[in-house]
C-alpha positions as CSV (number, residue, x, y, z in Angstrom):
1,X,-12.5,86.2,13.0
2,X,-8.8,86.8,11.7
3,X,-6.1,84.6,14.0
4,X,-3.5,88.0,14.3
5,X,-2.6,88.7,17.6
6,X,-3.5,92.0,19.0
7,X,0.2,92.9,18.7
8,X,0.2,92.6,15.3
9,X,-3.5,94.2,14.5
10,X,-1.9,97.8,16.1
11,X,1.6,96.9,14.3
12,X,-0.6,97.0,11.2
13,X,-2.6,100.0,11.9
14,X,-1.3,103.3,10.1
15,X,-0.4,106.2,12.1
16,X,-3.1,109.0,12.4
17,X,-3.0,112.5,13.4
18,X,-6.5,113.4,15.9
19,X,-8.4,114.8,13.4
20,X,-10.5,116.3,16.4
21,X,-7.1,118.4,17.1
22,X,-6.6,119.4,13.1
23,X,-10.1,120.3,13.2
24,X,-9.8,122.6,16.7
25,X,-6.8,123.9,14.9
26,X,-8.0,125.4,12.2
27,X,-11.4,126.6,14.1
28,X,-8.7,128.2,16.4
29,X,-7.1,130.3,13.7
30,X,-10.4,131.7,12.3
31,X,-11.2,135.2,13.2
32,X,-13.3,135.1,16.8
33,X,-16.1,137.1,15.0
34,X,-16.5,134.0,12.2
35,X,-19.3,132.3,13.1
36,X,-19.3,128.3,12.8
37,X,-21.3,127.7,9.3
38,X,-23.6,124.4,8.9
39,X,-21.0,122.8,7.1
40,X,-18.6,123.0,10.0
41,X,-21.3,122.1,12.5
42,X,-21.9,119.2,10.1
43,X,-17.9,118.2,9.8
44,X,-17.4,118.4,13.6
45,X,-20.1,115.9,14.5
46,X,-18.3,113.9,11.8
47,X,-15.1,114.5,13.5
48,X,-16.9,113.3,16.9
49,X,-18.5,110.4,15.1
50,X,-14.9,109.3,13.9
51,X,-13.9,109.8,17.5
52,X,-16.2,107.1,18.7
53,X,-15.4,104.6,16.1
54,X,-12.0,104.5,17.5
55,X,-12.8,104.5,21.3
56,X,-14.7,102.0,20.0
57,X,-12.0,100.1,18.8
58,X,-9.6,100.9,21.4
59,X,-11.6,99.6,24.0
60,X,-12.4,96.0,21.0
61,X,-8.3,96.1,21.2
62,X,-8.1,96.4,25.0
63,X,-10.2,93.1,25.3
64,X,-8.5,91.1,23.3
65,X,-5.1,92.3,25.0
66,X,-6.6,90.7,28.3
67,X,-7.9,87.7,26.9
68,X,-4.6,86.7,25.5
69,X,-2.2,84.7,27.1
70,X,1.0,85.9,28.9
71,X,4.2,84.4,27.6
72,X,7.7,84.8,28.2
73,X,10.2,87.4,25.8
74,X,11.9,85.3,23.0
75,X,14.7,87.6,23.6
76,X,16.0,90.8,25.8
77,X,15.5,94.4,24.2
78,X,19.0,96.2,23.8
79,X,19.2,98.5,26.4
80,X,18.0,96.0,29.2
């Protein structure tokens, strides 16, 4: 198990769009006659595969927040 705090495990996480929403998108701008193909079948149970990965994690990085210790602000935020 890797010693980074959850802090610093979503700091170093890059920055995703949903790709359930880019993938409603474009089904959105088809014509409403277009039927869904297998291959789009096939990449939206991808899409919803992906989606539970990272609930899955979410809820992983939700743990760890409340099993780590509180502990006071080395310094005040600008603004405060």
């Amino acid at each position: 198990m890797n010693c980074e705090s959850p802090l610093e495990i979503l700091i170093s996480e890059t920055e995703k769009v949903n790709p359930a929403i880019l993938l409603a998108e474009e089904f959105m701008r088809r014509d409403s006659a277009d039927l869904l193909s297998t291959d789009d079948i096939h990449r939206a149970e991808e899409t919803l595969d992906l989606g539970r990965s990272e609930i899955e994690t979410t809820r992983r990085q939700i743990a760890a927040f409340e099993r780590s210790a509180a502990r006071p602000s080395e310094g005040l935020p600008t603004g405060f």
